[in-house]
PDB file with SEQRES, HELIX, SHEET and CRYST1 records, atoms N, CA, C and O in Angstrom:
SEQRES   1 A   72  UNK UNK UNK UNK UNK UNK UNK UNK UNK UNK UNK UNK UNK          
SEQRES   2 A   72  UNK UNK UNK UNK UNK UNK UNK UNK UNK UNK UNK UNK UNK          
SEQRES   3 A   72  UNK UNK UNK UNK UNK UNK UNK UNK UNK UNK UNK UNK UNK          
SEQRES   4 A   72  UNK UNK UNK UNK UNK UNK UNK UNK UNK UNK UNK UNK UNK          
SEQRES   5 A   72  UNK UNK UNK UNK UNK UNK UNK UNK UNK UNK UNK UNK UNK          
SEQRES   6 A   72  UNK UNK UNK UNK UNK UNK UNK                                  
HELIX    1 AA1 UNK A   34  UNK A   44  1                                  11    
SHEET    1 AA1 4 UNK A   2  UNK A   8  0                                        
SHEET    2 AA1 4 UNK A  11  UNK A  17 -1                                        
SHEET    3 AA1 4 UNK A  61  UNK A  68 -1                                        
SHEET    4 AA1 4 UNK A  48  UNK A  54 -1                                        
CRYST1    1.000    1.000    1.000  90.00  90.00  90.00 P 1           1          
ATOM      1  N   UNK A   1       0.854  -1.172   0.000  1.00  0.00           N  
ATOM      2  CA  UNK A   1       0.000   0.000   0.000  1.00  0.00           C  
ATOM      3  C   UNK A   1       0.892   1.224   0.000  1.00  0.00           C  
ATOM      4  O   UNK A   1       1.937   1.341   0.640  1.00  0.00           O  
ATOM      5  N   UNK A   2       0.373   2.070  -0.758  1.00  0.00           N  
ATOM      6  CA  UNK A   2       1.434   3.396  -0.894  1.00  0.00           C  
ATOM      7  C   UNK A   2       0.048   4.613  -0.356  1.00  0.00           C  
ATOM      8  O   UNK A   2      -1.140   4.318  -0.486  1.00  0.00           O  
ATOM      9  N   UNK A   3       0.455   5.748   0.145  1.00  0.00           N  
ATOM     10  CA  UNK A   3      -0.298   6.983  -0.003  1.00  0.00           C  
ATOM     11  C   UNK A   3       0.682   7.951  -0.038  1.00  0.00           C  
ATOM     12  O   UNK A   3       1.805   8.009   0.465  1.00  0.00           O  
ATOM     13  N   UNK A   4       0.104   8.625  -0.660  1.00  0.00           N  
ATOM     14  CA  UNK A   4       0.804  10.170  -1.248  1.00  0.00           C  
ATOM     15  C   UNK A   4      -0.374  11.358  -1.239  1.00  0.00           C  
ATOM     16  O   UNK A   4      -1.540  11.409  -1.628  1.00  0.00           O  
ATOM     17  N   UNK A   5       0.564  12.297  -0.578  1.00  0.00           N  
ATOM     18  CA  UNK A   5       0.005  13.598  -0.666  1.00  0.00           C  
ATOM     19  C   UNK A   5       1.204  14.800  -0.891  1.00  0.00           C  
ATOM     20  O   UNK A   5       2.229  15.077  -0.268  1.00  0.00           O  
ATOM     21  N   UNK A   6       0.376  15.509  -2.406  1.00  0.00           N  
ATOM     22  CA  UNK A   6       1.395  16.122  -2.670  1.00  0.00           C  
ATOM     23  C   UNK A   6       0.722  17.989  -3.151  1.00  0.00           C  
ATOM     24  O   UNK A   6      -0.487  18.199  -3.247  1.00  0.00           O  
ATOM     25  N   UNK A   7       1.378  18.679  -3.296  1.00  0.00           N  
ATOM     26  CA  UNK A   7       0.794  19.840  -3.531  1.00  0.00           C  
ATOM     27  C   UNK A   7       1.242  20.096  -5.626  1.00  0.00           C  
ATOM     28  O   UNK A   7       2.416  19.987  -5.981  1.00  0.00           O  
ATOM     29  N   UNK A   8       0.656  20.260  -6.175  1.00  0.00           N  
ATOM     30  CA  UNK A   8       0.746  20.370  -7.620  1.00  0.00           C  
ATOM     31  C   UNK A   8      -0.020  21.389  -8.043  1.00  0.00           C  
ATOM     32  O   UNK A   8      -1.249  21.373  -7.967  1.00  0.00           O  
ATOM     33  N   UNK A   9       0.679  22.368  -8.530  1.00  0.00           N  
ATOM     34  CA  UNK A   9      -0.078  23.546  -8.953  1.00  0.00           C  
ATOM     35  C   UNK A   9      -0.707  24.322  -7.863  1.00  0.00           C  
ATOM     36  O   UNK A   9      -0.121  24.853  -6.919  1.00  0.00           O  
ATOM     37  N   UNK A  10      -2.001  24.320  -8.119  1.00  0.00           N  
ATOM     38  CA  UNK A  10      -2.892  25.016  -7.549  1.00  0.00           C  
ATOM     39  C   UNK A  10      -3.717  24.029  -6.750  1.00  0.00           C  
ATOM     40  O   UNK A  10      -4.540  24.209  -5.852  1.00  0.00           O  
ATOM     41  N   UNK A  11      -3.262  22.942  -7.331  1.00  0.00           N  
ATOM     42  CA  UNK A  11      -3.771  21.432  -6.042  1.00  0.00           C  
ATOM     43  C   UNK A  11      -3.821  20.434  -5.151  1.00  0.00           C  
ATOM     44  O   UNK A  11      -2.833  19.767  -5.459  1.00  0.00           O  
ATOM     45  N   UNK A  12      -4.148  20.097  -4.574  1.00  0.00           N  
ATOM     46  CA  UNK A  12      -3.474  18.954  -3.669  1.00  0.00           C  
ATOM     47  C   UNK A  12      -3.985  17.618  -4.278  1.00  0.00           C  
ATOM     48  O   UNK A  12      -4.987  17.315  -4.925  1.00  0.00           O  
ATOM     49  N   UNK A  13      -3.208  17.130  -3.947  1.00  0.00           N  
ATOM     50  CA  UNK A  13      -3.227  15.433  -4.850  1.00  0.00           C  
ATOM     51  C   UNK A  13      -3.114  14.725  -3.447  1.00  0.00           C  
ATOM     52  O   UNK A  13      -2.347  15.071  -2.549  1.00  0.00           O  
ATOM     53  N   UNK A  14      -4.170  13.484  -3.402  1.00  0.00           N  
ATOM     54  CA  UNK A  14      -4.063  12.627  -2.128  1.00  0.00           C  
ATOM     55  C   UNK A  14      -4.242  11.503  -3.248  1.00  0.00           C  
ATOM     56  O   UNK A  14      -5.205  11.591  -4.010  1.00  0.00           O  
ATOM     57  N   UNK A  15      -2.991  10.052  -3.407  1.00  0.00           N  
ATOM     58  CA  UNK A  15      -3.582   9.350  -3.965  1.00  0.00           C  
ATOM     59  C   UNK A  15      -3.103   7.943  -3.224  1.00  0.00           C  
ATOM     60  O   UNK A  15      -2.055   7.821  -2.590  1.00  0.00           O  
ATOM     61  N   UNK A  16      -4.052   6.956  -3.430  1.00  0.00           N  
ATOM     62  CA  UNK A  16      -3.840   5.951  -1.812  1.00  0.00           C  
ATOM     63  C   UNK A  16      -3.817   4.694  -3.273  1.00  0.00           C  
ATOM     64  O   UNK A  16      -4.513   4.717  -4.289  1.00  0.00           O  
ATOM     65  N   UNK A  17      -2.933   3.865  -2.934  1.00  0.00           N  
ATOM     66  CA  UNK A  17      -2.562   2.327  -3.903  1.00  0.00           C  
ATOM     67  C   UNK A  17      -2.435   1.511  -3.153  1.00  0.00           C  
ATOM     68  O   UNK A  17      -1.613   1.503  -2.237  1.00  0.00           O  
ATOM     69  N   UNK A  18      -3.532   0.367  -3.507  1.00  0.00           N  
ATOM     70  CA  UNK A  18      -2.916  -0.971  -2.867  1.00  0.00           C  
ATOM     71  C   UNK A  18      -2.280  -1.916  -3.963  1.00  0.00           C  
ATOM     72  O   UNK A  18      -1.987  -1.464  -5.070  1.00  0.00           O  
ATOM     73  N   UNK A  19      -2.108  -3.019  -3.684  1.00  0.00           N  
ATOM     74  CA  UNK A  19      -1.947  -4.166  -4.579  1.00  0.00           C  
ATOM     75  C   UNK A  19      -3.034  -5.713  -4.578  1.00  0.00           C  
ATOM     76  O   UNK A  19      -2.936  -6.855  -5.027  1.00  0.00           O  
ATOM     77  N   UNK A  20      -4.110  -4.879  -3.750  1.00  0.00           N  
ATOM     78  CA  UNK A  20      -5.446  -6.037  -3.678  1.00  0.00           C  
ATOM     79  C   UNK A  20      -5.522  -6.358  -4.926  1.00  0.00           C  
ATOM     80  O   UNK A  20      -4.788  -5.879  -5.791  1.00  0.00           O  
ATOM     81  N   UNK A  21      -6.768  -7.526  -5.204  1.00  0.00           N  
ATOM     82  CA  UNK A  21      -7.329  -7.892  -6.568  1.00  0.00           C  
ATOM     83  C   UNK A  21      -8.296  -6.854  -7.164  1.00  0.00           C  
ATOM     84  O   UNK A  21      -8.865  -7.236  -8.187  1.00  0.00           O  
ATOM     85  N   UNK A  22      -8.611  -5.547  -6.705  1.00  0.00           N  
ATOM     86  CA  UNK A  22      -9.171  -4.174  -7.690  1.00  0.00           C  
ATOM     87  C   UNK A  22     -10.559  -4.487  -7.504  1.00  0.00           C  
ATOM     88  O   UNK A  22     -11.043  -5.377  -6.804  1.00  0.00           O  
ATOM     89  N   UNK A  23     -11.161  -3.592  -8.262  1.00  0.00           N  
ATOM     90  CA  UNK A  23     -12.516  -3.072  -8.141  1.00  0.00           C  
ATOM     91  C   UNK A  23     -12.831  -3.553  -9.675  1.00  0.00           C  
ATOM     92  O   UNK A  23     -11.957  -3.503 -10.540  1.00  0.00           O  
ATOM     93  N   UNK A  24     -13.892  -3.928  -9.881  1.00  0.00           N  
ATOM     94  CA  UNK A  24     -14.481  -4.476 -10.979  1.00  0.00           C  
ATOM     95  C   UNK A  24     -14.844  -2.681 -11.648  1.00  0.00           C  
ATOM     96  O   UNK A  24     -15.466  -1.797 -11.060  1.00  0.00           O  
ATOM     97  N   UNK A  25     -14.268  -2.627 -12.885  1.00  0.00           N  
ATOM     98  CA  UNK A  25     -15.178  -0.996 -13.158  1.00  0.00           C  
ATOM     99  C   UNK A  25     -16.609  -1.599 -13.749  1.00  0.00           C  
ATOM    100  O   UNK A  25     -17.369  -0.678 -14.047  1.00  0.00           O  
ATOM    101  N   UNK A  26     -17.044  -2.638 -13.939  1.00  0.00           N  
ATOM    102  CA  UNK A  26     -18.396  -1.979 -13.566  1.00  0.00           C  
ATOM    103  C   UNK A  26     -19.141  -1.636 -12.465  1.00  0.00           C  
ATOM    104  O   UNK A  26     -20.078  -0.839 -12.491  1.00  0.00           O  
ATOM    105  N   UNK A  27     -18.821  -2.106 -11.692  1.00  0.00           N  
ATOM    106  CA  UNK A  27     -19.179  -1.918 -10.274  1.00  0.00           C  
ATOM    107  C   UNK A  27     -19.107  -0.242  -9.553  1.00  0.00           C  
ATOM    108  O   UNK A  27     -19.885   0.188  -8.701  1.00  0.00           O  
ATOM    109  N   UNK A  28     -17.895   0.534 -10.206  1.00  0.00           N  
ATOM    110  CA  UNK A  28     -17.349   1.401  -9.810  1.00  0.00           C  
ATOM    111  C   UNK A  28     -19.097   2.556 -10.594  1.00  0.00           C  
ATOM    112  O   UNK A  28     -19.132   3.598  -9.939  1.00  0.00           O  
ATOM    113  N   UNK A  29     -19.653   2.545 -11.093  1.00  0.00           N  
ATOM    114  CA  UNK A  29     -20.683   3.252 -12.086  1.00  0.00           C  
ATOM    115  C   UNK A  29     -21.726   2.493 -11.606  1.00  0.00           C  
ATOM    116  O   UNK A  29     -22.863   2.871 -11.888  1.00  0.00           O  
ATOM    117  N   UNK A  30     -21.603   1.663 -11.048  1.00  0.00           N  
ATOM    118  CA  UNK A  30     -23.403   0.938 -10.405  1.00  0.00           C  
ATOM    119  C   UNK A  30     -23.993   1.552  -9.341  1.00  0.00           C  
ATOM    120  O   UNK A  30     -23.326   1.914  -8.372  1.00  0.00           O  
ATOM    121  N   UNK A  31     -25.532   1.757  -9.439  1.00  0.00           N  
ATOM    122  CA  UNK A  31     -25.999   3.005  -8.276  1.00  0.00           C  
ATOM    123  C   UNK A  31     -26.230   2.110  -7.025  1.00  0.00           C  
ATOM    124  O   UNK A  31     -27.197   2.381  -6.314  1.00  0.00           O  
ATOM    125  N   UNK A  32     -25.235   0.821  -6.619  1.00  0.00           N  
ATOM    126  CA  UNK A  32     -25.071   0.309  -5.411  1.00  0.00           C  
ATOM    127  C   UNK A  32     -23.766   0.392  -4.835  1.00  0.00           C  
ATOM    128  O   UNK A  32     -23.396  -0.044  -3.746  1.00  0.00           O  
ATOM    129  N   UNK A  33     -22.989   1.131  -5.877  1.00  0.00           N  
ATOM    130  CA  UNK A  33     -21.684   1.604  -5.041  1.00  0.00           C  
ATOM    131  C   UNK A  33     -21.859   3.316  -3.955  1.00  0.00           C  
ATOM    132  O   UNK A  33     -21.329   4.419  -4.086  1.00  0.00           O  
ATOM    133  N   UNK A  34     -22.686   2.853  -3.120  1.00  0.00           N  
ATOM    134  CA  UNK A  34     -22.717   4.333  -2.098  1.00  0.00           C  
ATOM    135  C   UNK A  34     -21.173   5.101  -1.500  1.00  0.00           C  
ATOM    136  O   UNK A  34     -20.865   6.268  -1.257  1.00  0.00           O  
ATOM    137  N   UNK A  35     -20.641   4.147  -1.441  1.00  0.00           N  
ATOM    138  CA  UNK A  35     -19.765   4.611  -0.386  1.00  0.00           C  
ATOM    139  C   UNK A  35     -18.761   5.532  -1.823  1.00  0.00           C  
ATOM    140  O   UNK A  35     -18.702   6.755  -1.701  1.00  0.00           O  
ATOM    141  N   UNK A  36     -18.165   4.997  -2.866  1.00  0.00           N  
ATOM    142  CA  UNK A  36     -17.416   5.462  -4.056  1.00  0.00           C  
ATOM    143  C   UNK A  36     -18.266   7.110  -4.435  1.00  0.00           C  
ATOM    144  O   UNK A  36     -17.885   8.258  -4.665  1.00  0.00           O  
ATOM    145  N   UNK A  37     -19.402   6.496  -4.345  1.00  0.00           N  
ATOM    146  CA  UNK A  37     -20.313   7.558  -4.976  1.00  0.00           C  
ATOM    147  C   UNK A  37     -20.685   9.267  -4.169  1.00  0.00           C  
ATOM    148  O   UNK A  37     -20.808  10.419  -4.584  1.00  0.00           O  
ATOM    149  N   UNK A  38     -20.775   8.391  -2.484  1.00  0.00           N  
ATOM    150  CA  UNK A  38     -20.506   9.562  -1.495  1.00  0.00           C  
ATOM    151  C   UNK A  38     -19.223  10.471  -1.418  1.00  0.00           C  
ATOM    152  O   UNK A  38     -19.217  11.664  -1.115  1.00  0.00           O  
ATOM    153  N   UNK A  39     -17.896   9.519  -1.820  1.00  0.00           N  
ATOM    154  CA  UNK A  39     -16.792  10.564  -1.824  1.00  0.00           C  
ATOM    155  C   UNK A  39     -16.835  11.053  -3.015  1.00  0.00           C  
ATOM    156  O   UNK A  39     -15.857  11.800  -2.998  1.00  0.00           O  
ATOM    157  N   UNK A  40     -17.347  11.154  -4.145  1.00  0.00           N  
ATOM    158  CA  UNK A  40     -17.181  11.943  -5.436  1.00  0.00           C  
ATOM    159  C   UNK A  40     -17.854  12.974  -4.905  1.00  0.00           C  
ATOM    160  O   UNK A  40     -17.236  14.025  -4.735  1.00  0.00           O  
ATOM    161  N   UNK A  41     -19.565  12.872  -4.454  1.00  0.00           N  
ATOM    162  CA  UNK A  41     -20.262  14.312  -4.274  1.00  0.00           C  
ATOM    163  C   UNK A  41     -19.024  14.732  -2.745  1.00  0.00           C  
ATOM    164  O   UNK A  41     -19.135  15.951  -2.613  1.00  0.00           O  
ATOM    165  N   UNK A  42     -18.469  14.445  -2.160  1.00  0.00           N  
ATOM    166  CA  UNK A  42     -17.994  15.293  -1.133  1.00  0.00           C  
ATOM    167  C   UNK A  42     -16.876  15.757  -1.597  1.00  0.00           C  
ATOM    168  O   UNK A  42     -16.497  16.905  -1.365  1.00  0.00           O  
ATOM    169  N   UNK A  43     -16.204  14.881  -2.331  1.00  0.00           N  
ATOM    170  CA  UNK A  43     -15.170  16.263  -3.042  1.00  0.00           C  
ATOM    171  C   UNK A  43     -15.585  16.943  -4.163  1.00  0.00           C  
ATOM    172  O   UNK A  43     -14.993  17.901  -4.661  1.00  0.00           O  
ATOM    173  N   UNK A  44     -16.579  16.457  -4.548  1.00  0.00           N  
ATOM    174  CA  UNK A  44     -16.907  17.614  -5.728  1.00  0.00           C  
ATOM    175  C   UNK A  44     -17.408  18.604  -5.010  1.00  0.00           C  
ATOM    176  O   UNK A  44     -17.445  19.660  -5.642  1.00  0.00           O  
ATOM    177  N   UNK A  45     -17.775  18.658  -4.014  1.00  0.00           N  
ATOM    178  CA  UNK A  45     -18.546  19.744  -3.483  1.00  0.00           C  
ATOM    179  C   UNK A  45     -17.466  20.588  -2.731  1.00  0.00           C  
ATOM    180  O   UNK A  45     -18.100  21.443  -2.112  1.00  0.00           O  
ATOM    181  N   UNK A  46     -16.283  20.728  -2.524  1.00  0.00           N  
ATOM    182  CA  UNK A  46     -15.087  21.032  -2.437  1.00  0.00           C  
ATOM    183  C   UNK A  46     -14.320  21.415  -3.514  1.00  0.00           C  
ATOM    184  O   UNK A  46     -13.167  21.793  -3.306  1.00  0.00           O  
ATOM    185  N   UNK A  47     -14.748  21.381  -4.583  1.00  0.00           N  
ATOM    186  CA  UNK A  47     -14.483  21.613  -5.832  1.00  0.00           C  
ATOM    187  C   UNK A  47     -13.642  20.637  -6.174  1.00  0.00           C  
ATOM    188  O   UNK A  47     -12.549  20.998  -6.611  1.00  0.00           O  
ATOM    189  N   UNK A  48     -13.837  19.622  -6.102  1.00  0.00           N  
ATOM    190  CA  UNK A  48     -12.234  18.746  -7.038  1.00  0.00           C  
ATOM    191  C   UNK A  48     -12.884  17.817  -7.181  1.00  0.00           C  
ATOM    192  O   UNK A  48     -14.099  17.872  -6.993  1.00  0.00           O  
ATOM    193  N   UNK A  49     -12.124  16.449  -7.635  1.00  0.00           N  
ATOM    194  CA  UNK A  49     -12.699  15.197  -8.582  1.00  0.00           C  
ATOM    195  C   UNK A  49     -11.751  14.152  -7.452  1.00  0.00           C  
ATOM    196  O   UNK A  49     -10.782  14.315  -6.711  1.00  0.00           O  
ATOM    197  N   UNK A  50     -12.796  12.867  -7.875  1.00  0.00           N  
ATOM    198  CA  UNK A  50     -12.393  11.489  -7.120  1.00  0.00           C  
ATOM    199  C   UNK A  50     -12.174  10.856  -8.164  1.00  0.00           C  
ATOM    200  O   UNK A  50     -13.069  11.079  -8.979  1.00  0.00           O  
ATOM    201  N   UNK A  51     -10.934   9.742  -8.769  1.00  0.00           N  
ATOM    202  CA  UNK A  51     -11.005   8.698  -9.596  1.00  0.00           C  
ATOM    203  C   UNK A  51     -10.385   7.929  -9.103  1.00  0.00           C  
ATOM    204  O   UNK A  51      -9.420   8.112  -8.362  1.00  0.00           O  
ATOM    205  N   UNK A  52     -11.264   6.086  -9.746  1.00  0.00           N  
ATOM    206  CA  UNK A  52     -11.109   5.379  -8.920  1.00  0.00           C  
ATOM    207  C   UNK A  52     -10.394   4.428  -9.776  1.00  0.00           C  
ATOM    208  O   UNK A  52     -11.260   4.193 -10.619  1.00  0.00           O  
ATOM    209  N   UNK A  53      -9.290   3.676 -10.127  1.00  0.00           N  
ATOM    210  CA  UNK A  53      -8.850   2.906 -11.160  1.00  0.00           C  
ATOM    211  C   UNK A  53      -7.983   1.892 -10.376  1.00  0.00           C  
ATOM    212  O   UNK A  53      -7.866   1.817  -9.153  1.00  0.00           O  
ATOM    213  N   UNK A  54      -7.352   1.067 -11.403  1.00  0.00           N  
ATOM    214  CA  UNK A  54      -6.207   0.120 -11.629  1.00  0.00           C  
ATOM    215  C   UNK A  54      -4.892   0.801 -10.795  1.00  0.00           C  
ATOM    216  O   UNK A  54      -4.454   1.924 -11.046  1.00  0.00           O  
ATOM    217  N   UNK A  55      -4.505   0.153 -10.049  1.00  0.00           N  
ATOM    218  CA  UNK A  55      -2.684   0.780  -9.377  1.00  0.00           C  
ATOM    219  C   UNK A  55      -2.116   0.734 -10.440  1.00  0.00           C  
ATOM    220  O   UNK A  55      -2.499   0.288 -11.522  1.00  0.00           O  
ATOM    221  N   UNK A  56      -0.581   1.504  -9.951  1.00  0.00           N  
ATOM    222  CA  UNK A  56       0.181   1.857 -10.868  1.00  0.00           C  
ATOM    223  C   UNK A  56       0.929   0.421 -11.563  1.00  0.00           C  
ATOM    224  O   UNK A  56       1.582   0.160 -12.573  1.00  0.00           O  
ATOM    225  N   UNK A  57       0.653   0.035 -10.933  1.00  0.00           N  
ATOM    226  CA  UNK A  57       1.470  -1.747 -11.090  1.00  0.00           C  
ATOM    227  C   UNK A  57       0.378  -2.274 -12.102  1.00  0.00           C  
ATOM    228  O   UNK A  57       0.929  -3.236 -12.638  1.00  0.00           O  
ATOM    229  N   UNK A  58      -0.862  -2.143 -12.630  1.00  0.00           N  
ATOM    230  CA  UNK A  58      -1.830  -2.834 -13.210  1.00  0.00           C  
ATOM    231  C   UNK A  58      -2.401  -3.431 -12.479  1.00  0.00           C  
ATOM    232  O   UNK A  58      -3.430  -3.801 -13.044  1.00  0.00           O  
ATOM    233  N   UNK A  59      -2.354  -3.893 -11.175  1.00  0.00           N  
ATOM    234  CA  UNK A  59      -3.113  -4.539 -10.674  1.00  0.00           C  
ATOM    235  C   UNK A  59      -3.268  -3.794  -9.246  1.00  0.00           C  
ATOM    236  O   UNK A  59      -2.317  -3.132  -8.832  1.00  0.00           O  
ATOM    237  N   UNK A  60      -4.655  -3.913  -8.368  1.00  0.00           N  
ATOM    238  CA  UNK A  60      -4.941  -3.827  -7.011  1.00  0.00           C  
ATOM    239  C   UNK A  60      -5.909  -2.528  -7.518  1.00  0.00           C  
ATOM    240  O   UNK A  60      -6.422  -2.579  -8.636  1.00  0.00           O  
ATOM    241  N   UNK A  61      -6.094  -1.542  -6.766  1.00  0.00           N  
ATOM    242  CA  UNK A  61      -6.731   0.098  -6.721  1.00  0.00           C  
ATOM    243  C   UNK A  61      -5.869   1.410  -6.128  1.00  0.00           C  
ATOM    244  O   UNK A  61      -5.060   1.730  -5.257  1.00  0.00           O  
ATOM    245  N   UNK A  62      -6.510   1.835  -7.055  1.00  0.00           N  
ATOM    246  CA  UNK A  62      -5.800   3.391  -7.030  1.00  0.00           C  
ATOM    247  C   UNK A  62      -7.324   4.447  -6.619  1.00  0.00           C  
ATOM    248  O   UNK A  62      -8.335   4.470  -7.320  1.00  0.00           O  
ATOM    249  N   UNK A  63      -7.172   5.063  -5.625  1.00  0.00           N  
ATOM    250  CA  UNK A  63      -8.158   6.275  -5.714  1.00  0.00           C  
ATOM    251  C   UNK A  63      -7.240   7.459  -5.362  1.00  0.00           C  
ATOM    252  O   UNK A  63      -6.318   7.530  -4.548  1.00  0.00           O  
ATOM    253  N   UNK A  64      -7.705   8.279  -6.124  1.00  0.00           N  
ATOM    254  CA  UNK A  64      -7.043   9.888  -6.146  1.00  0.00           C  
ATOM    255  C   UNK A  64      -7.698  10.849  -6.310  1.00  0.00           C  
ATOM    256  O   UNK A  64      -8.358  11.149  -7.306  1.00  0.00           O  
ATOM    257  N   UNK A  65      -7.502  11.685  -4.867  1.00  0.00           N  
ATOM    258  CA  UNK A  65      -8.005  12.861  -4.781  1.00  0.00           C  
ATOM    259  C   UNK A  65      -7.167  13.863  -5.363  1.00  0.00           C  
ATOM    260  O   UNK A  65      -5.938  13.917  -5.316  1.00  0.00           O  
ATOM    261  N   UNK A  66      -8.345  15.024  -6.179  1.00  0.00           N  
ATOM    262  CA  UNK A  66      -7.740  16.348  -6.154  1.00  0.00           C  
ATOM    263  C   UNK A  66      -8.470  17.666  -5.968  1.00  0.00           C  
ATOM    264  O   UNK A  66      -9.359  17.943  -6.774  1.00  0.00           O  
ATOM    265  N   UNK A  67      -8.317  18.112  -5.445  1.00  0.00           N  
ATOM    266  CA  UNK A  67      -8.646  19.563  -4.569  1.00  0.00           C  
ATOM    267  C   UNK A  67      -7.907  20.657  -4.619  1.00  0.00           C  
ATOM    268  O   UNK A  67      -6.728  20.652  -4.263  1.00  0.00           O  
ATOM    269  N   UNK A  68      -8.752  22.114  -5.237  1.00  0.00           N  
ATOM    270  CA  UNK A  68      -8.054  22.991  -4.924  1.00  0.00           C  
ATOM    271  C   UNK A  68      -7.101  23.295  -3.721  1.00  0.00           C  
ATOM    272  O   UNK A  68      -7.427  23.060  -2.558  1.00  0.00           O  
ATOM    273  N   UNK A  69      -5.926  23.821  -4.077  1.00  0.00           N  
ATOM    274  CA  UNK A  69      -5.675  24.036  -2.388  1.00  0.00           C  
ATOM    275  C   UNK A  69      -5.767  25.762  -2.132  1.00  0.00           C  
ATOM    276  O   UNK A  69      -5.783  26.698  -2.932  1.00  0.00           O  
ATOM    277  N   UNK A  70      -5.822  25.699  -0.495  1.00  0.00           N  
ATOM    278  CA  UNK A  70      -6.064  27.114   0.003  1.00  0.00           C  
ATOM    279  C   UNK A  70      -4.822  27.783   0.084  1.00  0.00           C  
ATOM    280  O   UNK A  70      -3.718  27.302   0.339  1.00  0.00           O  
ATOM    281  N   UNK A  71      -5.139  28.962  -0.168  1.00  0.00           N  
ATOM    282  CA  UNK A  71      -4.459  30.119  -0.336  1.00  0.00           C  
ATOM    283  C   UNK A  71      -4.486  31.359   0.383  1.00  0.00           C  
ATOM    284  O   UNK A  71      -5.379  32.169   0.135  1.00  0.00           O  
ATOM    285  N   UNK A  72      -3.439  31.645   1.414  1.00  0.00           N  
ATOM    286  CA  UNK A  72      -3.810  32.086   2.406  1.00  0.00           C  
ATOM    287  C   UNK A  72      -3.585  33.685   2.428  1.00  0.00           C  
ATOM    288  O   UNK A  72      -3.921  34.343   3.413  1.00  0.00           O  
TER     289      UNK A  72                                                      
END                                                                             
């Protein structure tokens, strides 16, 4: 498992990898995934995007946040 948080641009990048057996993408778009579906509206509503894919290795999950960051 890896997590990273990094500042890029004007954003913050949180992105968390395992090496499990992954998320089926259809599953990831089915209106019985609540929990996937609750963190998209909560960071979208923060202004930024959730995606949920394949690790960097091809195999396990990758989700990555990105969010404006504040500016003080």
């Amino acid at each position: 498992m890896s997590i990273t948080l990094a500042a890029i641009g004007p954003e913050l990048v949180l992105a968390i990898a395992d090496d499990g057996v992954g998320i089926d993408p259809e599953k990831l778009e089915h209106p019985q995934s609540h929990g996937i579906l609750g963190m998209r509206q909560r960071i979208a509503q923060c202004g930024g995007q959730l995606s949920v894919g394949t690790g960097p290795d091809g195999g396990g999950t990758m989700v990555c946040a990105r969010l404006p960051a504040c500016r003080s």
